[in-house]
PDB file of the backbone (N, CA, C, O) and the ligand in Angstrom, with CONECT records:
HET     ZN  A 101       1
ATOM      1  N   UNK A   1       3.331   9.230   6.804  1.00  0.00           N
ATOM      2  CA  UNK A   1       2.824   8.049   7.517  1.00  0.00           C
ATOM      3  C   UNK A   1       3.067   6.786   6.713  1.00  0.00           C
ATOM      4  O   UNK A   1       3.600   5.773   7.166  1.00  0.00           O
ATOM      5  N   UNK A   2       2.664   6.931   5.589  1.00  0.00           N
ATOM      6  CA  UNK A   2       2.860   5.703   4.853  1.00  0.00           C
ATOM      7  C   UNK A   2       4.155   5.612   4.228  1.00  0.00           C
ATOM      8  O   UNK A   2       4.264   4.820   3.291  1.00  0.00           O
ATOM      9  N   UNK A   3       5.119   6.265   4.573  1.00  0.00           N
ATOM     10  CA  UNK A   3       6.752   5.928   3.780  1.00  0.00           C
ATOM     11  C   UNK A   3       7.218   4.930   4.431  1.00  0.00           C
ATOM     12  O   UNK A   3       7.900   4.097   3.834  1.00  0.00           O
ATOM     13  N   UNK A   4       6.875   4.771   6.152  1.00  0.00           N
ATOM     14  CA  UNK A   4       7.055   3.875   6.397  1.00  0.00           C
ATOM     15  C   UNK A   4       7.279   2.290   6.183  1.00  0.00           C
ATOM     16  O   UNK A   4       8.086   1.546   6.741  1.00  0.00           O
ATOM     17  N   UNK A   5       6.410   2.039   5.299  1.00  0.00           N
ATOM     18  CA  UNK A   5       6.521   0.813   4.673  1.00  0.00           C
ATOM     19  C   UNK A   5       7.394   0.631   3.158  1.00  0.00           C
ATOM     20  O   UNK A   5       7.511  -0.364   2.442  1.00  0.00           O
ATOM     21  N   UNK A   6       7.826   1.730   3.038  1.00  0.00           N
ATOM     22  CA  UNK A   6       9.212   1.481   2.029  1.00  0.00           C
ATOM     23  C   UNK A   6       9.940   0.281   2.685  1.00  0.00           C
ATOM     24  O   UNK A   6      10.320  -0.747   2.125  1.00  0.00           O
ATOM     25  N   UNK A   7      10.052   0.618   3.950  1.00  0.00           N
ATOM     26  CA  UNK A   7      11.509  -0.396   4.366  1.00  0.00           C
ATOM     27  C   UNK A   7      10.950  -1.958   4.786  1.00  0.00           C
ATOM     28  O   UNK A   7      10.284  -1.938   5.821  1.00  0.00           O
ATOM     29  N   UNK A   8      11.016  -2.539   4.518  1.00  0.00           N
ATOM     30  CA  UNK A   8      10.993  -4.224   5.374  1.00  0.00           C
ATOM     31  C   UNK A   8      10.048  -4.300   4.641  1.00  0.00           C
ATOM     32  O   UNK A   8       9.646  -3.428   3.871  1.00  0.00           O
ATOM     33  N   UNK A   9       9.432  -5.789   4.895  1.00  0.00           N
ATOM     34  CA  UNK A   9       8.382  -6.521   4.290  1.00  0.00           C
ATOM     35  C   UNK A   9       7.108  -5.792   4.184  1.00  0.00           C
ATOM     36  O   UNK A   9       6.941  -4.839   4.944  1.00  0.00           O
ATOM     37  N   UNK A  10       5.931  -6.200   3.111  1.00  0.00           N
ATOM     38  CA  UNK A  10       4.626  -5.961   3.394  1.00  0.00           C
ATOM     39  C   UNK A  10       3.620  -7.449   3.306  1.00  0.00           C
ATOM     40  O   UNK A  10       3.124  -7.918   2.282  1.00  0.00           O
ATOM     41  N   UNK A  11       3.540  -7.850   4.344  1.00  0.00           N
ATOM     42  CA  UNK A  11       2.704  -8.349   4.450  1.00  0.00           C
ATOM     43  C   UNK A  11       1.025  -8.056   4.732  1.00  0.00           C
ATOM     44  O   UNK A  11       0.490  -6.965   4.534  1.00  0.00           O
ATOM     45  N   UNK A  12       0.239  -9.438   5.302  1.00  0.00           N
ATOM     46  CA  UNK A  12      -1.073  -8.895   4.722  1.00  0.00           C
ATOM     47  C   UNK A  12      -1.361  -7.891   5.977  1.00  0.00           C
ATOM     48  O   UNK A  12      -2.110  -6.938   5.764  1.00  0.00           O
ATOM     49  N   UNK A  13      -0.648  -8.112   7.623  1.00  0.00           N
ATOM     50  CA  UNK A  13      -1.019  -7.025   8.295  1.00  0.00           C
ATOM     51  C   UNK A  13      -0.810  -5.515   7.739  1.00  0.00           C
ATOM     52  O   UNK A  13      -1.658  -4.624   7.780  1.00  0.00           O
ATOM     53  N   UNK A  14       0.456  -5.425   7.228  1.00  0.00           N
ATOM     54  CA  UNK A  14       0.743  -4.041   6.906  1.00  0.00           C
ATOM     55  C   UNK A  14      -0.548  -3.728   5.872  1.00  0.00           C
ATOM     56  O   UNK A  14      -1.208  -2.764   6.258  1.00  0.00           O
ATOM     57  N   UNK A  15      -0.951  -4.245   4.849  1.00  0.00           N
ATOM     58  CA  UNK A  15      -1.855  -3.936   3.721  1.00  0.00           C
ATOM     59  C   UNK A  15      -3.056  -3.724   4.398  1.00  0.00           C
ATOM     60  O   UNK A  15      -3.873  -3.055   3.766  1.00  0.00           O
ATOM     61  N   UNK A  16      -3.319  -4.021   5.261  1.00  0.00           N
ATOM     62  CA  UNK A  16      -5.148  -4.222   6.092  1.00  0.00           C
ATOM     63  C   UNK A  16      -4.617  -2.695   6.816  1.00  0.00           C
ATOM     64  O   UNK A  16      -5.508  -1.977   7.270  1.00  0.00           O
ATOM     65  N   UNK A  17      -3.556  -2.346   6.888  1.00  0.00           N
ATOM     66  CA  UNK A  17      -3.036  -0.723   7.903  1.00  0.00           C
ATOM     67  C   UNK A  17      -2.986   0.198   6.893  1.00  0.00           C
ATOM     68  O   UNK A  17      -3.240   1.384   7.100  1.00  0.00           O
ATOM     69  N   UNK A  18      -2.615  -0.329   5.585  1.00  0.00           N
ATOM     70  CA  UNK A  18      -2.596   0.879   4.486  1.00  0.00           C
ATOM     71  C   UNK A  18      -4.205   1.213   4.047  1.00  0.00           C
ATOM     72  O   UNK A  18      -4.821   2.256   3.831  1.00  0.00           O
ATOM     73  N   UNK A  19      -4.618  -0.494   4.030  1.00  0.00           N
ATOM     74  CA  UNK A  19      -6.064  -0.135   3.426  1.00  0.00           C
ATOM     75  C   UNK A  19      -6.892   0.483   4.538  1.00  0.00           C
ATOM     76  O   UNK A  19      -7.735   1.150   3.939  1.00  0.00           O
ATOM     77  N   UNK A  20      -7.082   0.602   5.754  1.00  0.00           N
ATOM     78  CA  UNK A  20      -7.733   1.787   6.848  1.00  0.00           C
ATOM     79  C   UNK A  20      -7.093   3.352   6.715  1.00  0.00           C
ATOM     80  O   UNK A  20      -7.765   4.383   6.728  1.00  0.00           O
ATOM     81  N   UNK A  21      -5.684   3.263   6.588  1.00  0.00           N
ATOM     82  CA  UNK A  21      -5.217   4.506   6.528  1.00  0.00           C
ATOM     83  C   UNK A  21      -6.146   4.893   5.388  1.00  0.00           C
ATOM     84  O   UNK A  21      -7.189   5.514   5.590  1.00  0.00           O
ATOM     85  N   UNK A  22      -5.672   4.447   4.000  1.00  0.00           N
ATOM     86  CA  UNK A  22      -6.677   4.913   2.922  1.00  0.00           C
ATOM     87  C   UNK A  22      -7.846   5.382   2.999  1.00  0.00           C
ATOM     88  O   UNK A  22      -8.173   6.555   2.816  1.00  0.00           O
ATOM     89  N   UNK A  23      -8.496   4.521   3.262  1.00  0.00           N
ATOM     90  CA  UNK A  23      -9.770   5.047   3.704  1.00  0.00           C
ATOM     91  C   UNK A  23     -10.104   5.681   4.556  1.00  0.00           C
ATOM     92  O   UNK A  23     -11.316   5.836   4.700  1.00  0.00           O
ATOM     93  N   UNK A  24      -9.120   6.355   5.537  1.00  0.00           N
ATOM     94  CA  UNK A  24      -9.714   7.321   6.139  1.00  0.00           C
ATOM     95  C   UNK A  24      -8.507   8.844   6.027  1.00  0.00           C
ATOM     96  O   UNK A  24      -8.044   9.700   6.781  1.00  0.00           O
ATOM     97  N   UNK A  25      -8.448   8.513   4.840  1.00  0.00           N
ATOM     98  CA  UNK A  25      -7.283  10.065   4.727  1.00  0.00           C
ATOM     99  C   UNK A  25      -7.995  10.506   3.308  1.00  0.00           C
ATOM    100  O   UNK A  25      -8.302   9.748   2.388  1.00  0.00           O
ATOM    101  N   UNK A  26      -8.151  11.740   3.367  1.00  0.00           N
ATOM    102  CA  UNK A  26      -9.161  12.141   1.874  1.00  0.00           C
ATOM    103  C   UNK A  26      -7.674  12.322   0.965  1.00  0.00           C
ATOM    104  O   UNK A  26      -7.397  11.731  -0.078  1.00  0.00           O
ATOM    105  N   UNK A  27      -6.957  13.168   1.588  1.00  0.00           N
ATOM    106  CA  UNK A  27      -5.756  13.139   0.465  1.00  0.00           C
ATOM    107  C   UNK A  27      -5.703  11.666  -0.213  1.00  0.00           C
ATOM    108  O   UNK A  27      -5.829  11.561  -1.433  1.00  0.00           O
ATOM    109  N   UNK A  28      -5.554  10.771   0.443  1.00  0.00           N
ATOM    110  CA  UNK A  28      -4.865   9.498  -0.475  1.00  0.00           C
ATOM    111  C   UNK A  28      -6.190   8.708  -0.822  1.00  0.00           C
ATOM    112  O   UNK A  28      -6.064   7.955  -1.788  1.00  0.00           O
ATOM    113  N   UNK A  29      -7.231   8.728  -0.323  1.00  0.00           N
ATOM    114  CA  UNK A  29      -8.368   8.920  -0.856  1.00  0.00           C
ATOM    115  C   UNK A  29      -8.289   9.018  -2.545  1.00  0.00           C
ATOM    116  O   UNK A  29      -8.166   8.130  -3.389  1.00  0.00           O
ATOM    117  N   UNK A  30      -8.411  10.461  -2.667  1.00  0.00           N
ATOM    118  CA  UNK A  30      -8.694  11.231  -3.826  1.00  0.00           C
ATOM    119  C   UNK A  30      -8.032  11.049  -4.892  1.00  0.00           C
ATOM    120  O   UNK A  30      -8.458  11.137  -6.044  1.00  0.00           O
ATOM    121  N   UNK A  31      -6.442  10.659  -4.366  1.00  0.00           N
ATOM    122  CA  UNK A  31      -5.629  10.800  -5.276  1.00  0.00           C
ATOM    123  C   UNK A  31      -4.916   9.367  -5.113  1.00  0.00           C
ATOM    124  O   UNK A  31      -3.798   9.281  -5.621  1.00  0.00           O
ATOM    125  N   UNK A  32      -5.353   8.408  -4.565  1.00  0.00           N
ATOM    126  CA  UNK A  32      -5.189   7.199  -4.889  1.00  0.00           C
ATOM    127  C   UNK A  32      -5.343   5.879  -5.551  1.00  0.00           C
ATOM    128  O   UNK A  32      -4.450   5.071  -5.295  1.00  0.00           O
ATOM    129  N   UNK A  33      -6.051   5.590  -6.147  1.00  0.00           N
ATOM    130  CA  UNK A  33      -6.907   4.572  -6.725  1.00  0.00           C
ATOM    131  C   UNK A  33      -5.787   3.345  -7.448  1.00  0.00           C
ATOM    132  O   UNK A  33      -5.956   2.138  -7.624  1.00  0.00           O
ATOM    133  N   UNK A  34      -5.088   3.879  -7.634  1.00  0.00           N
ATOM    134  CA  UNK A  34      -4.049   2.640  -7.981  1.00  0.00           C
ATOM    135  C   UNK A  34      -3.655   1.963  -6.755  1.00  0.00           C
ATOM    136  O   UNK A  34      -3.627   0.732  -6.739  1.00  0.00           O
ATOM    137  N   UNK A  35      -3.182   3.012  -5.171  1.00  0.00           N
ATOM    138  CA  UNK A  35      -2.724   2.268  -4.391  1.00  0.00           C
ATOM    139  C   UNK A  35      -4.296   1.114  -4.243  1.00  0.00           C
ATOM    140  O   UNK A  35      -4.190  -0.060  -4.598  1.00  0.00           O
ATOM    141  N   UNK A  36      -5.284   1.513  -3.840  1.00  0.00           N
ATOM    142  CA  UNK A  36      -6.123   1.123  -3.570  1.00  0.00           C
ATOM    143  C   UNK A  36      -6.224  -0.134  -4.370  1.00  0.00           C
ATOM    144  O   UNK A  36      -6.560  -1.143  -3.751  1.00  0.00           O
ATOM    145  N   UNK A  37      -5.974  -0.235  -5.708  1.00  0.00           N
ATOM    146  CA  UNK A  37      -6.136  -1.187  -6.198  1.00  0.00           C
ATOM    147  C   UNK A  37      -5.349  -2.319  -5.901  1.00  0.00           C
ATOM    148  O   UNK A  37      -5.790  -3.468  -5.889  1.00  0.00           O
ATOM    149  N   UNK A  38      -3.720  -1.866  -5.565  1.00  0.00           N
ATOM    150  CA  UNK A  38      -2.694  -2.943  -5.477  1.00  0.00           C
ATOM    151  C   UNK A  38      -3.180  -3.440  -4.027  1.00  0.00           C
ATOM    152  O   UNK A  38      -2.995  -4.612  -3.697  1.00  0.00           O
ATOM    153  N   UNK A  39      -3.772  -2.568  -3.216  1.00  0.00           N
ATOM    154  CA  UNK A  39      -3.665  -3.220  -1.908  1.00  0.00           C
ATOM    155  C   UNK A  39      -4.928  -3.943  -1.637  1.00  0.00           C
ATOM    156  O   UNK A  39      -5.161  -4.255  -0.470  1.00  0.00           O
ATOM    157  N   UNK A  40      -5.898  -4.294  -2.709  1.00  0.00           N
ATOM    158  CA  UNK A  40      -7.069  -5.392  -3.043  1.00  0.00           C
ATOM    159  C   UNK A  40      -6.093  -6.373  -3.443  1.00  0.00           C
ATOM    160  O   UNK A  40      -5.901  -7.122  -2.485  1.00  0.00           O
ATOM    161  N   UNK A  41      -5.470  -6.661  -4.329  1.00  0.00           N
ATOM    162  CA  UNK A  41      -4.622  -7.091  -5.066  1.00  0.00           C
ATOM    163  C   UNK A  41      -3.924  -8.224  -3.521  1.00  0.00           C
ATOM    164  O   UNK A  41      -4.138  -9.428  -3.376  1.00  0.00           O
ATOM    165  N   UNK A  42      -3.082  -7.295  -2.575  1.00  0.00           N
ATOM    166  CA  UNK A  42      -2.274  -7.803  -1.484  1.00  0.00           C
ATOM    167  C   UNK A  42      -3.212  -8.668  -0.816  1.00  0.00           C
ATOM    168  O   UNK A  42      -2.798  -9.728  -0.347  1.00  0.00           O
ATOM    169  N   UNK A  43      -4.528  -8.319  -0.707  1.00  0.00           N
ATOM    170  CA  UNK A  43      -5.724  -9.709   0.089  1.00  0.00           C
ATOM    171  C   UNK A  43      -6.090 -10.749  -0.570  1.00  0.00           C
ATOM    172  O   UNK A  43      -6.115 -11.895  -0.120  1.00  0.00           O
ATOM    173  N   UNK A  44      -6.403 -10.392  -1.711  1.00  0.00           N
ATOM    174  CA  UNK A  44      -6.257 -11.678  -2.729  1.00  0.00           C
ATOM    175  C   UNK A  44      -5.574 -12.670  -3.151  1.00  0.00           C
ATOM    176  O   UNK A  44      -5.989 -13.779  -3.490  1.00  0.00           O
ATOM    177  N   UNK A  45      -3.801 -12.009  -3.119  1.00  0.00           N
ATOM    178  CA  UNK A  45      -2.933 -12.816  -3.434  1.00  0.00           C
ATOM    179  C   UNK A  45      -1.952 -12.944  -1.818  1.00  0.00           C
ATOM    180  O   UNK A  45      -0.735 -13.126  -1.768  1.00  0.00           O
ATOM    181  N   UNK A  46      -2.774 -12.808  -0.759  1.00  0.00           N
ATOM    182  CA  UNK A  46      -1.852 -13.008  -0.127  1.00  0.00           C
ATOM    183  C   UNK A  46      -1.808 -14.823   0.261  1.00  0.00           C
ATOM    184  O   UNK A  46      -2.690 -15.605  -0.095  1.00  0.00           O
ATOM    185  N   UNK A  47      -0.927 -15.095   0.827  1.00  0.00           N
ATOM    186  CA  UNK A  47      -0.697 -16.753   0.860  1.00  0.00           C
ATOM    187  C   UNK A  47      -0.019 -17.332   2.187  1.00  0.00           C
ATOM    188  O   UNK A  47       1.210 -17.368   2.122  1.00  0.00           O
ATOM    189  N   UNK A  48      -0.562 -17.773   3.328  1.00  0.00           N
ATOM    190  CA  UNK A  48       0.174 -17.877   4.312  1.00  0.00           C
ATOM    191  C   UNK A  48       0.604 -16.672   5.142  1.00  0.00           C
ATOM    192  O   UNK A  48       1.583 -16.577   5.881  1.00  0.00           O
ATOM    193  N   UNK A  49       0.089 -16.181   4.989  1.00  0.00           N
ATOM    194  CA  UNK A  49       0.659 -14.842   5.942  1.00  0.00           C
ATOM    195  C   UNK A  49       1.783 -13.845   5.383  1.00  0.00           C
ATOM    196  O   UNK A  49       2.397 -12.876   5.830  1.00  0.00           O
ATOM    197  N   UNK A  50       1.733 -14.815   3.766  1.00  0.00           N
ATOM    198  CA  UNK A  50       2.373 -13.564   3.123  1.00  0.00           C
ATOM    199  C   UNK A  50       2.142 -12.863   1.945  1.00  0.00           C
ATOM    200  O   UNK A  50       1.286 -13.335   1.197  1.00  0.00           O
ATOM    201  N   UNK A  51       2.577 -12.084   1.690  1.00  0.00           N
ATOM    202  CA  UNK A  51       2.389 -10.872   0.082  1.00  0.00           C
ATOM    203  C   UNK A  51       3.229 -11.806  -0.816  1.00  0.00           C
ATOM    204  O   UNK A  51       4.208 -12.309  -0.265  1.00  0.00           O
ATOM    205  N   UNK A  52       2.958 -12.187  -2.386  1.00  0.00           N
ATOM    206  CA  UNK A  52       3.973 -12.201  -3.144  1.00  0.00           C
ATOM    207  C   UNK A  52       4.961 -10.699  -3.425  1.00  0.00           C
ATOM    208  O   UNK A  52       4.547  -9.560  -3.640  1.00  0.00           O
ATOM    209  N   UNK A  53       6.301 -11.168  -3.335  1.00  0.00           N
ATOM    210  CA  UNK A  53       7.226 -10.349  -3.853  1.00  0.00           C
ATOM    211  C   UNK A  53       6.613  -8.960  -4.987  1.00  0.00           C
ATOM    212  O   UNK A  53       6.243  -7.805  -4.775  1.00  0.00           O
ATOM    213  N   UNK A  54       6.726  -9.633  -5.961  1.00  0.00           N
ATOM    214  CA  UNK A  54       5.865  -8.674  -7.380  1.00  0.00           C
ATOM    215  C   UNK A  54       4.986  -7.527  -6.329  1.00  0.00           C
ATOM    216  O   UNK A  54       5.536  -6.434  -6.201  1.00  0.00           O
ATOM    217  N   UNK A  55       3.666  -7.739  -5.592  1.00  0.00           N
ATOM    218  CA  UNK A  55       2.700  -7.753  -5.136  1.00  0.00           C
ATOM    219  C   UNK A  55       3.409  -6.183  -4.108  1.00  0.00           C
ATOM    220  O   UNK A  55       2.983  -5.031  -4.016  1.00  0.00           O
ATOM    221  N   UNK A  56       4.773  -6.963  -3.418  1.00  0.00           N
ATOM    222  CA  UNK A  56       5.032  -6.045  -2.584  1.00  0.00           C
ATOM    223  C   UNK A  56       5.646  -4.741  -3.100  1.00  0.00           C
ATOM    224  O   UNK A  56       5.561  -3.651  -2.534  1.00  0.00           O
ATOM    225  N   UNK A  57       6.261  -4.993  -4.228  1.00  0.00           N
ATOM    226  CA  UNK A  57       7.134  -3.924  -4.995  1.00  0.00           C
ATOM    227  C   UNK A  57       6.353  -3.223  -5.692  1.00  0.00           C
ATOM    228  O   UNK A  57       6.884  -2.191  -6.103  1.00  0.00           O
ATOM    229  N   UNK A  58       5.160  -3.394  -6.029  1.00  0.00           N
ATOM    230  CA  UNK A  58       4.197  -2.356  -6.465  1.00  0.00           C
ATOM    231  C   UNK A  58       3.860  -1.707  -5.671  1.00  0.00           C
ATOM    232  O   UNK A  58       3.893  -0.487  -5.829  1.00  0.00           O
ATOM    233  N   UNK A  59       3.473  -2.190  -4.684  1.00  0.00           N
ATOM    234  CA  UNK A  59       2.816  -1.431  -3.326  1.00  0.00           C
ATOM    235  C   UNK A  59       3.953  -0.222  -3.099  1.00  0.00           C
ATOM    236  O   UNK A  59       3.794   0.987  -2.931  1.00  0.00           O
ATOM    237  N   UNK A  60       4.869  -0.841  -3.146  1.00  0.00           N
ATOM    238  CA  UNK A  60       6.182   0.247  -2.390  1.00  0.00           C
ATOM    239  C   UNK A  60       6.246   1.212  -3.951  1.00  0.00           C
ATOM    240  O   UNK A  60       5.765   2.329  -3.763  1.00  0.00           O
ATOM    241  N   UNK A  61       6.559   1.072  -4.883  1.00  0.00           N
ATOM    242  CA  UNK A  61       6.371   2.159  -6.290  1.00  0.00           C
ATOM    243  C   UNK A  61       5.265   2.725  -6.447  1.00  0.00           C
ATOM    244  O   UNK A  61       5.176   3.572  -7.335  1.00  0.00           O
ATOM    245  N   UNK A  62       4.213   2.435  -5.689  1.00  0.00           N
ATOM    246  CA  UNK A  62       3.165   3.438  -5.553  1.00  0.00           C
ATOM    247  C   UNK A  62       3.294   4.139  -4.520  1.00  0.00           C
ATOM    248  O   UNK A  62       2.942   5.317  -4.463  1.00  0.00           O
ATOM    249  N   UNK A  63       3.811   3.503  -3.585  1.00  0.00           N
ATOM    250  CA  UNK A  63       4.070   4.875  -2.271  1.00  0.00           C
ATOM    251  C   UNK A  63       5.493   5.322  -2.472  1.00  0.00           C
ATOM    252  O   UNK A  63       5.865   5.719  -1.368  1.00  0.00           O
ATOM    253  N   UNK A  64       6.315   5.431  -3.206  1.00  0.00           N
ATOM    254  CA  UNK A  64       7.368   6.138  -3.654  1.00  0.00           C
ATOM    255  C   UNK A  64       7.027   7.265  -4.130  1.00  0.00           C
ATOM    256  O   UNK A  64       7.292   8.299  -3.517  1.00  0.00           O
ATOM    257  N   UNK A  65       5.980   7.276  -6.032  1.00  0.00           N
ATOM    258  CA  UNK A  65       4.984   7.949  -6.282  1.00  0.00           C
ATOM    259  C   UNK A  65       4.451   9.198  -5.517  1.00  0.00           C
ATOM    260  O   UNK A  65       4.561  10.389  -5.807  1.00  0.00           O
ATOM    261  N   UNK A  66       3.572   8.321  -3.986  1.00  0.00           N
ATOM    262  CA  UNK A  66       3.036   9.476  -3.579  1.00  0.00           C
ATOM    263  C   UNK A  66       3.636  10.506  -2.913  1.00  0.00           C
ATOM    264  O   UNK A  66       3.415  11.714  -2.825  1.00  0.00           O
ATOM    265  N   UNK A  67       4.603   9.607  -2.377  1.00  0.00           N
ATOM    266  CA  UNK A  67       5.684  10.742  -1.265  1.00  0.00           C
ATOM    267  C   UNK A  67       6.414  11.372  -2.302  1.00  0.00           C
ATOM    268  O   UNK A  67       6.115  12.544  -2.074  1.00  0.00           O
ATOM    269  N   UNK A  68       7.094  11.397  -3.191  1.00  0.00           N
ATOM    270  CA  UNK A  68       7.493  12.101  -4.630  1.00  0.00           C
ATOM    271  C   UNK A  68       6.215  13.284  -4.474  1.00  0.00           C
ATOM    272  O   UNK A  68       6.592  14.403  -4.127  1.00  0.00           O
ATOM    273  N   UNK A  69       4.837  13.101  -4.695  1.00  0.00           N
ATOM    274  CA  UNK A  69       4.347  14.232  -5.698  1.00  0.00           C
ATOM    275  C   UNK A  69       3.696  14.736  -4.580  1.00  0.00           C
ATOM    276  O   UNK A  69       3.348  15.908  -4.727  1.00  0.00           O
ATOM    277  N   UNK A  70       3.386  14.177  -3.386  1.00  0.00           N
ATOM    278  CA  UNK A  70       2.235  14.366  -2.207  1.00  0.00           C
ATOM    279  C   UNK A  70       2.684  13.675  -1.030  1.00  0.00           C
ATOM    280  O   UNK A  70       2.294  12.528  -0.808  1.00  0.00           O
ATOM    281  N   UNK A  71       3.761  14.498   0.025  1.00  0.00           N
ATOM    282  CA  UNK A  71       4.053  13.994   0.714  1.00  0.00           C
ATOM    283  C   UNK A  71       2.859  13.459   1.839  1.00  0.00           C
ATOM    284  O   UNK A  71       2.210  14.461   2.137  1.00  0.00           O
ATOM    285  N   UNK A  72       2.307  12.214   2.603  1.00  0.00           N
ATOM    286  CA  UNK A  72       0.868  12.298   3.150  1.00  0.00           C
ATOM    287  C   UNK A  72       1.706  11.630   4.775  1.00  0.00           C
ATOM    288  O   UNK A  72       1.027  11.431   5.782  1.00  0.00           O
TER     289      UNK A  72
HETATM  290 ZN    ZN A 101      -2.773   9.627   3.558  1.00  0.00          ZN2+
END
């Protein structure tokens, strides 16, 4: 579900879709807390309707990560 957002932008809609998914999937739940963190990170620093760059490429190396060790 969430590899999806490998490809194209993340903006702050996509991050408000990761952060519900999160919270309601125990897998990424449990074994998430970094995504969780970057995607606090994406509301904070978002600006105009958008993610900084930096901001987005973490997001995506953490869901690289999970689909690598835990496909969800
Ligand atoms: Zn999940």
């Amino acid at each position: 579900m969430l590899s999806r957002y490998l490809e194209g932008e993340i903006g702050p809609e996509q991050c408000a879709e990761m952060d519900r998914h999160v919270a309601g999937c125990a897998r990424c739940k449990a074994e998430c807390d970094s995504l969780r963190r970057v995607l606090a990170l994406c509301k904070s620093e978002a600006r105009e309707g958008t993610v900084p760059p930096d901001v987005q490429k973490a997001v995506q190396r953490i869901l690289l990560s999970l689909q690598g060790s835990n496909p969800t």
